[in-house]
GUMARRO-687128 format. One line per 2 residues: number of its first residue (from 1); for each residue x, y, z of C-alpha. Coordinates in Angstrom, 2 decimals. Layout:
NUM> X,Y,Z  ...
END
This chain:
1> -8.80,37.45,4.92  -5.85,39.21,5.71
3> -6.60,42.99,6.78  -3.27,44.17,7.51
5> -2.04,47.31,5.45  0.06,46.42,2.74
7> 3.58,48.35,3.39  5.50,46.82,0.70
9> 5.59,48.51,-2.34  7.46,48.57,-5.91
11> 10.17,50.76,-6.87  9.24,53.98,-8.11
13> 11.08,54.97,-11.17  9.88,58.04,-13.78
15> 8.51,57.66,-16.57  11.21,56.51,-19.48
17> 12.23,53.64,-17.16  8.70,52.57,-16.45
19> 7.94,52.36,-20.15  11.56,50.48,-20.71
21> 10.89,48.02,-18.43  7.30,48.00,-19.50
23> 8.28,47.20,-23.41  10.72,44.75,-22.58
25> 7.97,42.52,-20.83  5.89,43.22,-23.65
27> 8.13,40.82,-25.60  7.39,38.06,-23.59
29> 4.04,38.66,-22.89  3.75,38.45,-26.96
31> 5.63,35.50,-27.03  3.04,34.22,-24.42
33> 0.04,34.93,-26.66  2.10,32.84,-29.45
35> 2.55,29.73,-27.66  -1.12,30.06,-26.56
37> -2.26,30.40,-30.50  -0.44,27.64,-31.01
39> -1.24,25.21,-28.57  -5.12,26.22,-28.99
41> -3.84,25.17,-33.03  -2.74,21.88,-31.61
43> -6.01,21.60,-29.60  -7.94,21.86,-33.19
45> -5.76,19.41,-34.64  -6.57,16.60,-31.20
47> -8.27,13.36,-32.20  -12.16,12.64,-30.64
49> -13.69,9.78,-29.01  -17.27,9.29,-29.96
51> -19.36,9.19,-26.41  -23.35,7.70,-26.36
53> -25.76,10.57,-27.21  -28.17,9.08,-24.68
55> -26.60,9.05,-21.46  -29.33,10.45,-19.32
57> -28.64,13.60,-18.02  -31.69,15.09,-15.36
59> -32.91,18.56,-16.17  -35.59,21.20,-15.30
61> -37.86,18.59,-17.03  -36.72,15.91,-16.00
63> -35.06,13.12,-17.92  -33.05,14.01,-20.51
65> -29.91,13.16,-22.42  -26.31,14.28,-23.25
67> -27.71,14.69,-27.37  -30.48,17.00,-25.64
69> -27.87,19.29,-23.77  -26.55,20.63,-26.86
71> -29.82,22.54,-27.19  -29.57,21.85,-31.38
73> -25.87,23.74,-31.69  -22.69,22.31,-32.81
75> -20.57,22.08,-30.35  -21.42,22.02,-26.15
77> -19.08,22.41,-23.25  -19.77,20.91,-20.29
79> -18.36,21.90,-16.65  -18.54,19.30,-14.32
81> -19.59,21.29,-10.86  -18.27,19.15,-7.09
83> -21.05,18.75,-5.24  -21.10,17.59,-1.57
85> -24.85,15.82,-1.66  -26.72,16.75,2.18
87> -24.69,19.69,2.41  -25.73,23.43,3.02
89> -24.43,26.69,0.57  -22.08,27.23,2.31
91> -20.13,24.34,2.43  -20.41,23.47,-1.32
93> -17.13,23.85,-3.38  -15.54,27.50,-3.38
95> -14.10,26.55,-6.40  -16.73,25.44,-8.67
97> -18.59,28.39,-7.49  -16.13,30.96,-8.24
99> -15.45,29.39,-11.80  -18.94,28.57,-12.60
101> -19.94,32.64,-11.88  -17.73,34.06,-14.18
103> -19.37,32.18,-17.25  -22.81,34.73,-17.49
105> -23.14,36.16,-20.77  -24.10,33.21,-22.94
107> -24.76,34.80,-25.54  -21.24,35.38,-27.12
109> -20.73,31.35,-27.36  -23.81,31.18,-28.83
111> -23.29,32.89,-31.44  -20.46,30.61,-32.18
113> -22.97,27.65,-32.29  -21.53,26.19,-28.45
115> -23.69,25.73,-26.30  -22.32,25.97,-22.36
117> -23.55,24.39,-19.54  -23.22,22.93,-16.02
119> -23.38,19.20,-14.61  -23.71,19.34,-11.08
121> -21.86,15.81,-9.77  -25.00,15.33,-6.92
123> -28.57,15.29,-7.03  -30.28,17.48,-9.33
125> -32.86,18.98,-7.05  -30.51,20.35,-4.30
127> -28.05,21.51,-6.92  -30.67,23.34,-9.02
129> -31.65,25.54,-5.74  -27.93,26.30,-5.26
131> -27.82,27.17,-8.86  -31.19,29.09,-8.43
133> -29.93,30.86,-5.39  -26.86,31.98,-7.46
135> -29.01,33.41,-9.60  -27.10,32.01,-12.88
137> -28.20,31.99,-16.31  -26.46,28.99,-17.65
139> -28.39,25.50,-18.37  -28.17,23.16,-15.38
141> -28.26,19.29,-15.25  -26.93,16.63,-12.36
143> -25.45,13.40,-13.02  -24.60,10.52,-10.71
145> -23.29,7.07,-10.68  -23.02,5.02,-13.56
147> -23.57,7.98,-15.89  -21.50,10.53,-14.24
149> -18.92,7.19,-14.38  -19.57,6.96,-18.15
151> -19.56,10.79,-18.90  -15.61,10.81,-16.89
153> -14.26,7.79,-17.65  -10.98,7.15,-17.18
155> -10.84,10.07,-14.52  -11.49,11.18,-11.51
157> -15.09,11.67,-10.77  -15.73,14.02,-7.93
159> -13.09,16.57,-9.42  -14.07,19.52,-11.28
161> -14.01,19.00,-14.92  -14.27,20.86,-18.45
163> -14.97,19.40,-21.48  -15.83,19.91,-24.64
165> -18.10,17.91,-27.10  -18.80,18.07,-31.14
167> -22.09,16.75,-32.97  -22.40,15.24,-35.94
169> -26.26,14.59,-36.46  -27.08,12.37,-33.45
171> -23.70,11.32,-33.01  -21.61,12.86,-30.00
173> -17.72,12.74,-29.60  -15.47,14.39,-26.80
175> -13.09,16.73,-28.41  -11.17,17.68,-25.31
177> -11.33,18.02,-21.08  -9.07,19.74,-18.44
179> -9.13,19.90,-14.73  -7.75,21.42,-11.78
181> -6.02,24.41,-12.85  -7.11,24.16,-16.52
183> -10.51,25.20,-15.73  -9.39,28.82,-14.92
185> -9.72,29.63,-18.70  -13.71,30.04,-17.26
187> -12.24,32.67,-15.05  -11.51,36.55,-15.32
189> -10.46,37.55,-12.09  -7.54,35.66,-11.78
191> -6.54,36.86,-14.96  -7.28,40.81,-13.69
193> -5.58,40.17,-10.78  -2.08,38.76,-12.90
195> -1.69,42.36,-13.74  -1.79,43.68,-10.55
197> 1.48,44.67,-8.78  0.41,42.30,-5.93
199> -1.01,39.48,-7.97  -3.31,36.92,-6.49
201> -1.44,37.37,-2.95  -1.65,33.70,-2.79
203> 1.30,31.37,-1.27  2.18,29.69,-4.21
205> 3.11,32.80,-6.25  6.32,34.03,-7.20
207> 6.73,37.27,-5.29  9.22,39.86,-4.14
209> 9.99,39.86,-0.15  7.14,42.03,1.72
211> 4.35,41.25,-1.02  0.91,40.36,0.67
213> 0.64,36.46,0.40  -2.58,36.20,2.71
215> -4.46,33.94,0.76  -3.41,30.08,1.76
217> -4.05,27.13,-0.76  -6.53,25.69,1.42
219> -10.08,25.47,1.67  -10.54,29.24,2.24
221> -9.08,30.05,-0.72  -11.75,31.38,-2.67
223> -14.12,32.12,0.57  -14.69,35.34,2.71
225> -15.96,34.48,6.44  -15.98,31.18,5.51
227> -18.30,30.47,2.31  -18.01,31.24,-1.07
229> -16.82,34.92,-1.64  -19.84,35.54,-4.08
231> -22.68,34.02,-1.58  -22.44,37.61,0.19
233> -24.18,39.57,-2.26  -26.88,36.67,-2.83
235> -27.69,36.69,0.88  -27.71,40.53,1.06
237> -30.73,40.49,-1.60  -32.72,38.16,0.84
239> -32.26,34.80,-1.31  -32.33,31.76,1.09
241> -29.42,29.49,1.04  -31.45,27.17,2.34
243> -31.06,23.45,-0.26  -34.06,21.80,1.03
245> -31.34,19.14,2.87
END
């Protein structure tokens, strides 16, 4: 984290001009929302692949099954979390941890009959105290091998996934999946930070001269002192990180 002041700065302009400019980005920020509305149309209109309702999923009980996960709503979605079996807190995946904590009110999908939930890629046991330590409300399962083969086929297990399922009765089909940057549609801060005059002050970004850029596309990414920005607060409460590995 880069703590140097930031000296660069935006032009300052009064107030008619800063409304100008303001209303002429509002056009394409409106044509932005469009050709979101109707690619989400598009994503209604996608095929689906039925997928076996049993596929054994483990859970707080034990055994249990993809069928089960929907928790007797419609429609489930499913993120796939990394997990790094053996490993401490710390060193489990910035990413998945950052995406996975902005999904906390439930109760909103709920009431739209979706159920949401998180399979850790790793042994359950270990990933349930990370998910216990993070203190997060959502339902939790683990997958591995042949299953966790089964559940991704076609794609590349280990990577962070989201995907979406529909039931009809007992039968289950996959409706749609992303990846990589597709998954940030779980996430708020990047979004708040998009309308920011600095942005995400990461590398990749599209910035004028001067603009803080501290934040590298590397494994520190999303960490502070090097583990997961949002393990801070847990450890500050007294939680123990510790996995039982």
């Amino acid at each position: 984290m880069n703590d140097t002041p930031y000296t660069a700065l935006p032009a300052v302009a009064d107030r008619d001009t800063f409304e100008a400019e303001i209303d002429r980005l509002r056009v394409r920020e409106k044509e932005h929302t469009r050709a979101g509305d109707a690619i989400a149309a598009a994503r209604r209109r996608l095929p689906m692949v039925e997928v076996d309702p049993g596929l054994e999923l483990t859970g707080p009980d034990g055994a249990t099954t993809l069928l089960d996960a929907f928790e007797g709503r419609k429609q489930l979605i499913l993120y796939y979390f990394m997990w790094h079996p053996g490993h401490p807190a710390a060193e489990q995946c910035e990413g998945c941890t950052w995406c996975a904590g902005h999904v906390l009110e439930l109760s909103y999908l709920h009431s739209r009959d979706i159920t949401f939930a998180v399979v850790a890629q790793g042994p359950y046991a270990e990933s349930r105290r990370y998910h216990d330590f993070m203190d997060w409300p959502m339902p939790w399962y683990a997958a591995e091998g042949a299953t966790l083969d089964t559940l991704l086929v076609g794609r590349h297990v280990g990577m962070m996934h989201l995907v979406c399922y529909l039931r009809d009765g007992d039968r289950v089909f996959e409706t749609y999946w992303t990846t990589r940057r597709g998954v940030e549609v779980m996430d708020n801060s990047y979004s708040l930070m998009d309308l920011t005059a600095y942005g995400r002050q990461e590398q990749h970004e599209d910035s004028p001269d001067g603009w803080p850029q501290s934040w590298p596309i590397d494994g520190s990414l999303l960490q502070v002192d090097g583990r997961p920005a949002s393990h801070w607060s847990r450890l500050r409460a007294g939680r123990s990180d510790d996995l039982g590995t």
